[in-house]
C-alpha positions as semicolon CSV with decimal commas, in nm:
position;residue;x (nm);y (nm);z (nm)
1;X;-10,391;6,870;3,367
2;X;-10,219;6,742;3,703
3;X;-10,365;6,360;3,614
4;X;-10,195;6,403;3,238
5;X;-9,894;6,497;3,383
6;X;-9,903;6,190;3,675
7;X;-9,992;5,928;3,401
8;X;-9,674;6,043;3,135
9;X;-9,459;6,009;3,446
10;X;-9,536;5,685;3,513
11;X;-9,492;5,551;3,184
12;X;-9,123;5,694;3,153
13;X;-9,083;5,579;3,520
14;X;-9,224;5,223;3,375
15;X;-8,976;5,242;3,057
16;X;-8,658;5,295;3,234
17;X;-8,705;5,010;3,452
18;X;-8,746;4,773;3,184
19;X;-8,493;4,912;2,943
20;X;-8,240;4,836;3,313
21;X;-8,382;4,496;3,381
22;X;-8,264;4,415;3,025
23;X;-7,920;4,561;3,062
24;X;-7,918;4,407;3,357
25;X;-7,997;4,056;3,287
26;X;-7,780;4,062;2,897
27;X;-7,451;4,178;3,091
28;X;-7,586;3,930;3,395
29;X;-7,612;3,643;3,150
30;X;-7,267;3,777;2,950
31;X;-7,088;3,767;3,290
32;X;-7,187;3,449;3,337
33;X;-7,114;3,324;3,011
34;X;-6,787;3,418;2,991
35;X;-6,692;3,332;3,350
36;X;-6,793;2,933;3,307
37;X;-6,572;2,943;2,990
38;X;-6,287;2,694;2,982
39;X;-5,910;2,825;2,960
40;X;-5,733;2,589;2,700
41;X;-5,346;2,610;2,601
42;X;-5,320;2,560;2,232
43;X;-4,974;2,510;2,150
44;X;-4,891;2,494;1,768
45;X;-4,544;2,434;1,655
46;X;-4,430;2,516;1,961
47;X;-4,595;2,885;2,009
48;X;-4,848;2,856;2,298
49;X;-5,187;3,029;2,268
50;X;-5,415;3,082;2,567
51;X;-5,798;3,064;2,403
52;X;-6,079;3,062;2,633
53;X;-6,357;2,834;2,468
54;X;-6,734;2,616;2,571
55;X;-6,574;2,391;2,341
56;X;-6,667;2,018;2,466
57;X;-6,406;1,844;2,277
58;X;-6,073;1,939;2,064
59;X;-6,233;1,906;1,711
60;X;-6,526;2,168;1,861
61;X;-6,252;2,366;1,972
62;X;-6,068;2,352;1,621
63;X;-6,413;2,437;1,445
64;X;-6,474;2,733;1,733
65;X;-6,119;2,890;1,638
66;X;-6,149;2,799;1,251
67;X;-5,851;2,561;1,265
68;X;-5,846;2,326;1,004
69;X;-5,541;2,045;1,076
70;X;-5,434;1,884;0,768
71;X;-5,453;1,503;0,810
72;X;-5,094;1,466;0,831
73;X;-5,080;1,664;1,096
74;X;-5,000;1,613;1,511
75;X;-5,292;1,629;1,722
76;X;-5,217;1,555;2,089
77;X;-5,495;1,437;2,280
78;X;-5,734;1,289;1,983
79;X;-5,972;1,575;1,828
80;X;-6,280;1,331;2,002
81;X;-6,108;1,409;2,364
82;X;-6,326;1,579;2,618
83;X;-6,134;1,969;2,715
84;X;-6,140;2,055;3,067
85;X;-6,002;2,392;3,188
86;X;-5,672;2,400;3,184
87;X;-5,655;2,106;2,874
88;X;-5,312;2,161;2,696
89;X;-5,347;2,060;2,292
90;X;-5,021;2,034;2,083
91;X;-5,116;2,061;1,758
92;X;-4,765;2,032;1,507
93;X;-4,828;2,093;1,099
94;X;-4,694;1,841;0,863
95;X;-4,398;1,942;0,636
96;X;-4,387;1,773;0,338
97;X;-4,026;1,669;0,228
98;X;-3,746;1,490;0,014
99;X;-3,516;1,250;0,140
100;X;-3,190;1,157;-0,098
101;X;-2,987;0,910;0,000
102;X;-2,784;0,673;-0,188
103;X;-3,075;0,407;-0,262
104;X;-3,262;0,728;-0,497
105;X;-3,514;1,008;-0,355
106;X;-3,819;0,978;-0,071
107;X;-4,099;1,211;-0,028
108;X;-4,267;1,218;0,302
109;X;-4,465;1,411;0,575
110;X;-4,373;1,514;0,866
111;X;-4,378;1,675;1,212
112;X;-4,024;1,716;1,340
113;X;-3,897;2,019;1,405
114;X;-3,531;2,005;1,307
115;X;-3,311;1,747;1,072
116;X;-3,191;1,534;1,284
117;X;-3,561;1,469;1,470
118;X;-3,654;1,350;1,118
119;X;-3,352;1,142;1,094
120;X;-3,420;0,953;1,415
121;X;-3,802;0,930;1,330
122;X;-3,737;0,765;0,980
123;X;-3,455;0,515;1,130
124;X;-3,158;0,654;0,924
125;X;-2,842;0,646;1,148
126;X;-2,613;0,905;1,157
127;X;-2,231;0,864;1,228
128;X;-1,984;1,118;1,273
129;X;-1,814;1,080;0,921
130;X;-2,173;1,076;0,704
131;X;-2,246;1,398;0,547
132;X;-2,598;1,534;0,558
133;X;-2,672;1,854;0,410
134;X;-2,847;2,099;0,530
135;X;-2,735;2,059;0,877
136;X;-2,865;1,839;1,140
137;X;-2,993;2,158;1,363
138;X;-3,143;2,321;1,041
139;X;-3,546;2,358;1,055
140;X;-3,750;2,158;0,886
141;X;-3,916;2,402;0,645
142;X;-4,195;2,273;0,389
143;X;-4,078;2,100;0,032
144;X;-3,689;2,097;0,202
145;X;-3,444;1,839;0,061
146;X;-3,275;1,653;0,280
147;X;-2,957;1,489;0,108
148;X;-2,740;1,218;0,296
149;X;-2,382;1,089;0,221
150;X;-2,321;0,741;0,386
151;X;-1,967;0,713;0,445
152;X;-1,735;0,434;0,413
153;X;-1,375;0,335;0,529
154;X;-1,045;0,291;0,287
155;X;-0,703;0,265;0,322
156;X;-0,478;0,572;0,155
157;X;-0,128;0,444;0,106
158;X;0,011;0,814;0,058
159;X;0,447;0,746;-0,039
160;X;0,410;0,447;0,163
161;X;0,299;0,560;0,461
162;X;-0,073;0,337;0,536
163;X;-0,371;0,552;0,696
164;X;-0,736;0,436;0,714
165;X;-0,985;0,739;0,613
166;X;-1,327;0,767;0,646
167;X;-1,458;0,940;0,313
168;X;-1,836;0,976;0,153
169;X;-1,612;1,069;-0,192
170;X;-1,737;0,866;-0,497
171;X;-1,426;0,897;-0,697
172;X;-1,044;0,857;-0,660
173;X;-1,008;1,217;-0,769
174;X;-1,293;1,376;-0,577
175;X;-1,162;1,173;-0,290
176;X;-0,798;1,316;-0,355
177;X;-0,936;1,669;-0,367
178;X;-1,180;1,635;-0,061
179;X;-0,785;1,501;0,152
180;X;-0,628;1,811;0,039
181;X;-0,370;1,567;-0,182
182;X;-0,189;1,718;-0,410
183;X;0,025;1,531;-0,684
184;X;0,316;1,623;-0,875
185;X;0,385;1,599;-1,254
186;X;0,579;1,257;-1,185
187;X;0,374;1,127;-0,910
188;X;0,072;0,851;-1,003
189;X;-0,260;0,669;-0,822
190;X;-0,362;0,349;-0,840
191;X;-0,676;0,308;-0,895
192;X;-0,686;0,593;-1,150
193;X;-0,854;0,947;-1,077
194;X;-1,171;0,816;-1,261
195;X;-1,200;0,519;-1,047
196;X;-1,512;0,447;-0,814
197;X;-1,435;0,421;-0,440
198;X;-1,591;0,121;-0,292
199;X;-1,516;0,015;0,084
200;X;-1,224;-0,135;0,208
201;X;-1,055;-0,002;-0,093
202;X;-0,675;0,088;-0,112
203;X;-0,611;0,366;-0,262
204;X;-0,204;0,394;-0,357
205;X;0,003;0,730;-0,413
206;X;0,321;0,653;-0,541
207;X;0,517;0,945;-0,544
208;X;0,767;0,966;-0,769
209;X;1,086;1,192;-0,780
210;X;1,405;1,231;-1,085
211;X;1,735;1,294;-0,962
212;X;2,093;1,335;-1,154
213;X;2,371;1,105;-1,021
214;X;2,743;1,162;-1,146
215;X;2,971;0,861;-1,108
216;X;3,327;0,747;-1,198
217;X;3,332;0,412;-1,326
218;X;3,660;0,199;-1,415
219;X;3,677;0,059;-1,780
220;X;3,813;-0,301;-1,800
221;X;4,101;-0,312;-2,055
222;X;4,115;-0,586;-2,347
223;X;4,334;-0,898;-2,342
224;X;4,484;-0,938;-2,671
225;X;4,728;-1,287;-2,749
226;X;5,014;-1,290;-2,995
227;X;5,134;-1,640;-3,111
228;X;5,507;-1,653;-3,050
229;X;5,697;-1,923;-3,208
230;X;5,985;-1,856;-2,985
231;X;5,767;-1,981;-2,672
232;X;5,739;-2,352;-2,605
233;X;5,417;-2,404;-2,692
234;X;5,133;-2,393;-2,372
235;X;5,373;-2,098;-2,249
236;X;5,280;-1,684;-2,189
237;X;5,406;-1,406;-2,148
238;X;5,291;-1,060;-2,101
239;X;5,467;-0,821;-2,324
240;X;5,233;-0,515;-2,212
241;X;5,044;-0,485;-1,896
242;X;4,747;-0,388;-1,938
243;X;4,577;-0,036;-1,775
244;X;4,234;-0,004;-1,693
245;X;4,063;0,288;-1,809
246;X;3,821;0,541;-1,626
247;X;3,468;0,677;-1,744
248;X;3,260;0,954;-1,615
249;X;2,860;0,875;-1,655
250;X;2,570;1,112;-1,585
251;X;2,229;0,904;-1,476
252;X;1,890;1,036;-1,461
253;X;1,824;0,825;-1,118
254;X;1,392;0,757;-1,055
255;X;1,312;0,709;-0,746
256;X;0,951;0,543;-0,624
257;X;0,878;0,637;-0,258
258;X;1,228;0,696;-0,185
259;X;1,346;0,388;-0,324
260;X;1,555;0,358;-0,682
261;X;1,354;0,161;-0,973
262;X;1,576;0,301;-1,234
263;X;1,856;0,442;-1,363
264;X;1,962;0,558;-1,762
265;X;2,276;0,727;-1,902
266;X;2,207;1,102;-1,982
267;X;2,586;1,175;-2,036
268;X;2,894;0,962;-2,113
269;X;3,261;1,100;-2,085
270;X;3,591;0,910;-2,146
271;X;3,851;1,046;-1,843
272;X;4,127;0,810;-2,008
273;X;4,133;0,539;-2,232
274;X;4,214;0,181;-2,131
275;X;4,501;0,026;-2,249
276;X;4,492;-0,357;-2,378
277;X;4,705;-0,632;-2,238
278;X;4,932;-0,789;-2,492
279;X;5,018;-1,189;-2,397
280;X;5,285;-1,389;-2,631
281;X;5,159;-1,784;-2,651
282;X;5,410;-2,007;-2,757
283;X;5,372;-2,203;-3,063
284;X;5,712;-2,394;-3,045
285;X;5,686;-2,773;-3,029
286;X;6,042;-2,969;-2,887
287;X;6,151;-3,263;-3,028
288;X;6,114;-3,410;-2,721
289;X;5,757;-3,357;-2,699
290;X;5,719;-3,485;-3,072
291;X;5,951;-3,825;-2,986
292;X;5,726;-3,867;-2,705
293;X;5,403;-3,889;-2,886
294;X;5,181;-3,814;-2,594
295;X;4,869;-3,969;-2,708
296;X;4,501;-3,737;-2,645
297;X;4,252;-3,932;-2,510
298;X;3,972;-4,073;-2,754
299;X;3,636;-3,889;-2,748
300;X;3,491;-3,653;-3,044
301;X;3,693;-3,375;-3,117
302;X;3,602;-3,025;-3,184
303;X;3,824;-2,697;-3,297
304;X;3,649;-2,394;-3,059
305;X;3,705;-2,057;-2,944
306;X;3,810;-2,005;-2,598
307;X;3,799;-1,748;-2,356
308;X;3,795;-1,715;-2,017
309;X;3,651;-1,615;-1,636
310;X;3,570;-1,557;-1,291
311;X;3,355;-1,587;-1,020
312;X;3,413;-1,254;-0,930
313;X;3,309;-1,090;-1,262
314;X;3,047;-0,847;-1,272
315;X;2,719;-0,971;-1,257
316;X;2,840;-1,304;-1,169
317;X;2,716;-1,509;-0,859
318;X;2,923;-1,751;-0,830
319;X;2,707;-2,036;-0,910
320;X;2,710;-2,247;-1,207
321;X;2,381;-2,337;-1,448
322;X;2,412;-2,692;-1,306
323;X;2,443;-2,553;-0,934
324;X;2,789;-2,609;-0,878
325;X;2,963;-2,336;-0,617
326;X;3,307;-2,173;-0,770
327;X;3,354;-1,995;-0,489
328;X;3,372;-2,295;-0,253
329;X;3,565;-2,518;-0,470
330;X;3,831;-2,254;-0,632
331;X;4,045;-2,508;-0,837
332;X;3,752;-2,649;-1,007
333;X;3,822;-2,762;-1,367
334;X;3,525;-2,576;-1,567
335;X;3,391;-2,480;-1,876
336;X;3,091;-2,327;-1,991
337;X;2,943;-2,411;-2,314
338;X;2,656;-2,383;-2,558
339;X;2,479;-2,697;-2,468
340;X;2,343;-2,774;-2,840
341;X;2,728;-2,824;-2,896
342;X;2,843;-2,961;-2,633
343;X;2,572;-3,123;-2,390
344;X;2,601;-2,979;-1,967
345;X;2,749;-3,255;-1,753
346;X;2,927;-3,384;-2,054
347;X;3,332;-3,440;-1,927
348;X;3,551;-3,289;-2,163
349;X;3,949;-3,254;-2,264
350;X;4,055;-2,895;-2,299
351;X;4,415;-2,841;-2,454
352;X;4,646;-2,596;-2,272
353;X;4,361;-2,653;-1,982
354;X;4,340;-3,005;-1,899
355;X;4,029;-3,244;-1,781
356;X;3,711;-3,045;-1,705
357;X;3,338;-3,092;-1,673
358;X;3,085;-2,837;-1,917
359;X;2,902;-2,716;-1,598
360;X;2,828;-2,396;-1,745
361;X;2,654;-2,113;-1,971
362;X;2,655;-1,823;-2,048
363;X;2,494;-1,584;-2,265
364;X;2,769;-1,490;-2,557
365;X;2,916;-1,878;-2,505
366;X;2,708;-2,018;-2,886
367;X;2,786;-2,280;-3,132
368;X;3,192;-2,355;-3,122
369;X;3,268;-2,105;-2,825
370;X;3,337;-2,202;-2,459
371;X;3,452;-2,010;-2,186
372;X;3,688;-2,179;-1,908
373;X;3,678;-2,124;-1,566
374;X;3,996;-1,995;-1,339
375;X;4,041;-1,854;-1,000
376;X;4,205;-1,521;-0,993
377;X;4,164;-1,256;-1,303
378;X;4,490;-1,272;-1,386
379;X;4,511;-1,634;-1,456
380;X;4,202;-1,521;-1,703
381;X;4,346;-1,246;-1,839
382;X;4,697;-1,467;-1,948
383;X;4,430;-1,734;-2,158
384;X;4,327;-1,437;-2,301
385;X;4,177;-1,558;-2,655
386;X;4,293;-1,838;-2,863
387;X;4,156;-2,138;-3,093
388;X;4,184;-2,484;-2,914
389;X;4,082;-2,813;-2,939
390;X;3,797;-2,969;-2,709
391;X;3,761;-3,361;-2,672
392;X;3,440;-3,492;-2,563
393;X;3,509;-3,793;-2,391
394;X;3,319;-4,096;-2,466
């Protein structure tokens, strides 16, 4: 019984030693496995991970944690690399998106993190006036669409005042609206609102502006002629003086940048009527004159209608058709004419006027009319109207 009991002993004694040695040696050999492990920093879009790995190279190490970079990806050092402990691998995933720019759309991959990284890695420049949407610190998320606005310089010529603007506007009126211009009923753009901006454009506001002006304006009273056979002929005199007259006028004024372009009558009222000068011309011929026989000098002779006028006249400057100054040589003898009649630079006979030159035009002066020149209004207003004959000297 005793030698039973020895012999079970000794077997459980036996068991327990090798069921330890194995405990032993599996946490021995785990110890020592995990201890000559190598600690790698994985860092993957810029989130470190600590991994401890036997891995011999980065592609092992990809396989060991079931990483599977696509082949757009980042992979710093090469996936063949040997890992050492404390290897650092940046691994960065490829984004794929859409650049739109004015030369049409670009897909592409790639690893920057923001906007403005991919901007700088493709080459596209970016100056303070372009317009890139989403913003240049935005993320780069996968299947985003990057759209840029190149912009450009112009001038704006806003009421006259010059300004050059950078704009990335494609139109007149978008370009308007993205300036905060606004224009008024009257004002106008050149180009139009539809027109494409291009650079180094001008782009005009003309800003337009109707205002009422009330004026006073004197009336120039008529010079009517009486034949009076009492006179000696070639003499006047004024029976009725003549009164000038006075006329209110309401304009609608238009004014471009500040400046008048136009004017038109809205309103006409008569404040008091003018009142027309009445001049007696002698018709009586003495005997004397008749027992002279004053001979006219030879030339063509024509019967006209004659008028007369100033320098001083409205609208007038002064200056003949042929260039010859009236106000420099006041005593000139000269007549305007219609110069199918009566040809310019042709010297001429005028009676009741004398010798004068046709140095003139004028625009109511046709066919038998001329108009004769005289200093001082008044001496105009005694000629008055009257039939005369005109010799064109040979």
């Amino acid at each position: 019984m005793k030698n039973l009991f020895s012999k079970s002993f000794i077997k459980q004694k036996t068991g327990v030693l090798i069921a330890s040695s194995i405990v032993f040696l599996a946490a021995f050999g785990f110890v020592i496995y995990e201890t000559t492990k190598k600690t790698v920093t994985l860092v993957k879009d810029e989130h470190e991970i600590v991994v401890k790995t036997h891995a011999d190279t980065i592609e092992e190490l990809f396989k060991e944690q079931k990483i599977s970079p696509h082949e757009k990806d980042y992979v710093f050092p090469a996936p063949d690399e040997k890992l050492t402990d404390g290897s650092k691998v940046v691994w960065k995933t490829a984004k794929e998106v859409e650049l739109i720019g004015s030369n049409g759309k670009k897909t592409l991959w790639t690893t920057a993190s923001t906007v403005e990284e991919l901007l700088k890695n493709e080459g596209i420049p970016i100056s303070k006036h372009d317009k890139v949407e989403p913003a240049l610190d935005s993320k780069i998320e996968n299947n985003l669409s990057v759209r840029i606005e190149k912009a450009f310089s112009l001038t704006l010529v806003d009421g006259g005042k010059k300004k050059e603007i950078w704009t990335t506007s494609t139109t007149v009126a978008d370009f308007l609206k993205q300036q905060g211009i606004e224009l008024k009923k009257e004002d106008r753009v050149e180009p139009g609102p539809d027109a494409a901006l291009t650079k180094d454009m001008v782009v005009n506001i003309i800003r337009v502006e109707k205002a009422t002006d009330v004026v006073e304006e004197p009336v120039d009273f008529a010079v009517v002629t009486k034949k009076d056979s009492s006179l000696a002929k070639g003499k006047e005199k004024i029976i009725t003086w003549g009164q000038k007259g006075l006329i209110k006028r309401e304009y609608e004024v238009t004014l471009e940048n500040g400046k008048e372009v136009s004017r038109k009558v809205l309103k006409e009222t008569t404040l008091k009527e003018s009142k027309d000068q009445v001049v007696a011309v002698g018709t009586k011929v003495s005997s004397e004159s008749v027992s002279r026989g004053a001979a006219l000098p030879a030339g063509r002779e024509l019967i006209v209608t004659a008028t007369a006028y100033t320098a001083n006249c409205n609208g007038c400057t002064g200056i003949t058709a042929t260039g010859f100054n009236l106000h420099k040589n006041p005593n000139a003898k000269v007549i305007a004419v219609d110069p199918k009649v009566i040809p310019l630079g042709s010297k001429v006979y005028v009676e009741g006027y004398g010798y004068a030159v046709a140095a003139d035009t004028g625009g109511a002066i046709k066919g038998n009319k001329i108009d004769v020149f005289f200093p001082t209004k008044e001496q105009a207003y005694r000629w008055g109207t009257r039939q005369v004959k005109v010799i064109i000297l040979e």
